[in-house]
Phi, psi and omega in degrees: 000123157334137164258134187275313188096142200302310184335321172293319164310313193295292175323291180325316174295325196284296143001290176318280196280007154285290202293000196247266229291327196277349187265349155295289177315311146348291205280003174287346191282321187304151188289185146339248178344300183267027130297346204254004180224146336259352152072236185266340197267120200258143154336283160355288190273344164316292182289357180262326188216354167244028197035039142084057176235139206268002183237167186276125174275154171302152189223068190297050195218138223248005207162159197235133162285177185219141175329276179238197158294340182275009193235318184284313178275336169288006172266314173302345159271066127050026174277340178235159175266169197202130152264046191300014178174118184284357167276051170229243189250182171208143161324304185284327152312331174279316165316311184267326177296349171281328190291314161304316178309329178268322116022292173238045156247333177329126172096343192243156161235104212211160193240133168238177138220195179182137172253119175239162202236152206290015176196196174246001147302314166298322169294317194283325181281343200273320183270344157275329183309325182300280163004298193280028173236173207283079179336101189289355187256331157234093182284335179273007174240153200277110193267171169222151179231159168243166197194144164301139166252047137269099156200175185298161197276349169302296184324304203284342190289291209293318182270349195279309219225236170007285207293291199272316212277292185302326172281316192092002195240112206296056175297088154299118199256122188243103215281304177231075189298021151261005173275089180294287170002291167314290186333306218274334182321327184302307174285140179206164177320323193230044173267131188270335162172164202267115172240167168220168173211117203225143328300161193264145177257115059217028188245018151102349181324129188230173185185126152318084209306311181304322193297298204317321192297311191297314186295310194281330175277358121358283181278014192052049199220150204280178186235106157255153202227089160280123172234044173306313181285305169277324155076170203280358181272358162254310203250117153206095194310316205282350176278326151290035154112341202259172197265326181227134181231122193236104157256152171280086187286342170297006199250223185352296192285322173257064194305304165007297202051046165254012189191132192258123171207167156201177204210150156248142176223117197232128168279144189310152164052063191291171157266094177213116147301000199224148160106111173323160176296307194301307181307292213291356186266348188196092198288298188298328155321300183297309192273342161295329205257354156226297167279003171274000174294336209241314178316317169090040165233052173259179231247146204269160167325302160314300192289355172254344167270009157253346170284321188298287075081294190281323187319319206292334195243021205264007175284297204294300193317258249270357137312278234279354181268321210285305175325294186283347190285313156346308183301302193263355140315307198283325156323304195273300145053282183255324170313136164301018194217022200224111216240348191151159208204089180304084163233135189296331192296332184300121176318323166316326197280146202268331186275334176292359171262328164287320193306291186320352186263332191222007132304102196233125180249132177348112169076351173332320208273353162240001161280167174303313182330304201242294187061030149183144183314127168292092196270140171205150217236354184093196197232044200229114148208207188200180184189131175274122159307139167263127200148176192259182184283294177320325193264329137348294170297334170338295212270331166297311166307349187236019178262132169272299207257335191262148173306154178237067202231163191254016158269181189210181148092330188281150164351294203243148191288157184195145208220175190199157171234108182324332163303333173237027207202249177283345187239019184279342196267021184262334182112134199294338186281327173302323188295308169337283156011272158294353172047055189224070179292168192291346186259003199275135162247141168272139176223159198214142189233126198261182180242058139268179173288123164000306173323305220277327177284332129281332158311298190294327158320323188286324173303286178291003177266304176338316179313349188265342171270011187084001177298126166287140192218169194284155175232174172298140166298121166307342195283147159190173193275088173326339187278324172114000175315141175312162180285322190291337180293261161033268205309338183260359166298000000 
């Protein structure tokens, strides 16, 4: 066989990706809603390579063949794109990092990418980790990052312990992350960058983003954003200044809870003093294509085509989770036995006229519905029991309808009490911290109706008037047995 020579790949690819950046640009023109239902994925190539299926196929394959040898080596040498080996990339893993990537660039005008990764843990070691290595022109000084501590009890785990304790590397913790003052108090020559996490889960920590932004590239240094809770149909950290965005894509976006995913999202040309030219100019690029290359923790096929999937309706969900989860704030509110009630929308909550600055829900201002911007707030809040840690559990232990689970984000509501649960291993004083007691229920409001979803709240609160109310049956399987197993003992 004629050897084509690599130069025909490489040329054939440049071709390729003239015509793939101009149906991009194109599809950045698009409102919210048709970016999040047709993604990267063009007609075209549905009919050149995929026998014309209108939806992106799973691509269940651990590798990709090559023509010849001149086609294996411009891919492996990173001169073409390539999927040679899906823990790098896969076409389905490519269908959903395109899609995020435009998503939270939406509205702006900025070049994103995105790397996406098997969890949303995983999204967090992937975007702080470049960052965290050994300055060689000073090896002997000790870095820091600074961060908030409202953050999730995974997160706080992973800077808490992984970072600071096991590593040596210095998490500064900033306690009233609406204090720009605290923020800068923090910074020194050898801070590698500045996270937030907004709003933070579950006590609601909100912050001003723009200050923050202005400050940390001041010293020259990146802004990363978990914006898990609000997600881009709300939220889009890079269009305000910040350089990264880390989603848990397994929550919100993947309301379902049929698929564990998480994202890097990166704007071109971050602000970092530490870190090659080649990272900073395409930060989320950089970390797919070597260290998440070498580490393995990017996302299996299947689980990025069930995020794609739900994405696609996640503007229209999270109105309608923001709508109720409102209702049944202002429920609980009021109720006697809700000693306080964490929701950003409540006119009350000391944070809500900053939230209200910058929660938005997409496109408002062109639906039909509405016809002018909209503020909404998610489907995440918490509420305090009047009461001890027993009676917290009473009421947690006496919900039918609502789930009793350490998830978020989903179909269906579901609710945890976070002291003993995502956040029991930081510890009372890190809870303390995080401004997360022992009476707090985290409630995340799903898309059933508001009604039904205040009953049971209501229902399960009774246990605090003496009321007997029905509980789950204790018998179960530790193994994970069926209810028909049960029924067959």
């Amino acid at each position: 066989m004629e050897s084509k020579g690599v130069d025909f790949y490489v040329d054939a690819a440049k071709s390729s990706a003239q015509w793939h950046q101009k149906y991009i640009a194109n599809m950045k023109k698009c409102r919210f809603d048709t970016i999040a239902v047709h993604g990267i994925y063009s007609m075209q190539e549905a009919l050149d390579f995929n026998q014309g299926s209108i939806i992106e196929p799973i691509y269940m394959s651990s590798s990709q063949a090559y023509r010849d040898s001149d086609e294996m080596e411009a891919a492996l040498g990173y001169k073409i794109p390539t999927w040679c080996y899906s823990r790098i990339a896969n076409p389905s893993m490519y269908y959903f990092e395109g899609v995020m990537a435009l998503l939270e660039g939406y509205g702006a005008d900025i070049e994103t990418s995105c790397c996406a990764t098997s969890s949303g843990m995983s999204a967090i070691q992937s975007a702080v980790d470049p960052f965290l290595c050994v300055d060689e022109k000073h090896p002997n000084q000790k870095m820091n990052f600074v961060a908030t501590c409202q953050l999730y009890g995974g997160t706080f785990q992973q800077f808490g312990v992984r970072k600071d304790q096991e590593k040596n590397i210095e998490w500064r913790k900033v306690v009233n992350s609406n204090n720009i003052d605290e923020w800068a108090s923090k910074i020194d020559e050898n801070t590698r960058f500045i996270y937030g996490e907004m709003p933070s889960n579950p006590s609601q920590a909100f912050f001003d983003l723009k200050k923050v932004v202005e400050l940390a590239h001041s010293h020259g240094i990146p802004v990363i954003i978990d914006s898990t809770v609000a997600t881009p149909a709300l939220l889009r950290p890079l269009a305000l200044g910040a350089d990264i965005v880390v989603q848990s894509t397994t929550k919100t976006i993947t309301s379902s809870g049929l698929g564990i995913s998480g994202a890097v999202i990166s704007r071109k040309n971050i602000v970092s003093r530490y870190g090659s030219d080649e990272m900073k100019a395409d930060f989320a690029g950089y970390i797919k294509l070597l260290p998440n290359r070498d580490n393995g923790p990017n996302i299996s096929p299947m689980n990025a085509m069930m995020t794609l999937n739900d994405m696609r309706t996640l503007r229209s969900k999270v109105d309608m989770f923001s709508r109720s989860t409102m209702k049944v704030a202002k429920f609980l509110a009021q109720h006697k036995h809700v000693a306080q009630v964490d929701y950003l929308g409540l006119e009350s909550h000391p944070l809500h006229q900053l939230a209200s600055e910058y929660l938005w829900l997409a496109d408002s201002e062109h639906d039909d519905l509405y016809g002018k911007p909209v503020n909404r707030y998610g489907h995440l809040m918490s509420f305090h029991i009047k009461g001890d840690a027993q009676a917290t559990r009473n009421v947690f232990d006496g919900f039918q309808r609502i789930w009793r689970a350490t998830d978020l984000g989903r179909i269906k509501s579901v609710a945890t009490i976070p002291a003993i649960s995502t956040h029991s291993q930081q510890g009372e004083a890190g809870r303390k911290l995080a401004g997360i007691p022992s009476n707090l229920i985290r409630l995340c409001v799903g898309g059933e109706h508001p009604d039904d979803v205040i009953a049971d709240l209501d229902q399960a609160l009774s246990v605090l008037d003496g009321k007997k109310i029905f509980v789950t049956s204790p018998e179960y399987s530790a193994g994970g047995a069926s209810s028909a197993s049960l029924r067959n003992k």
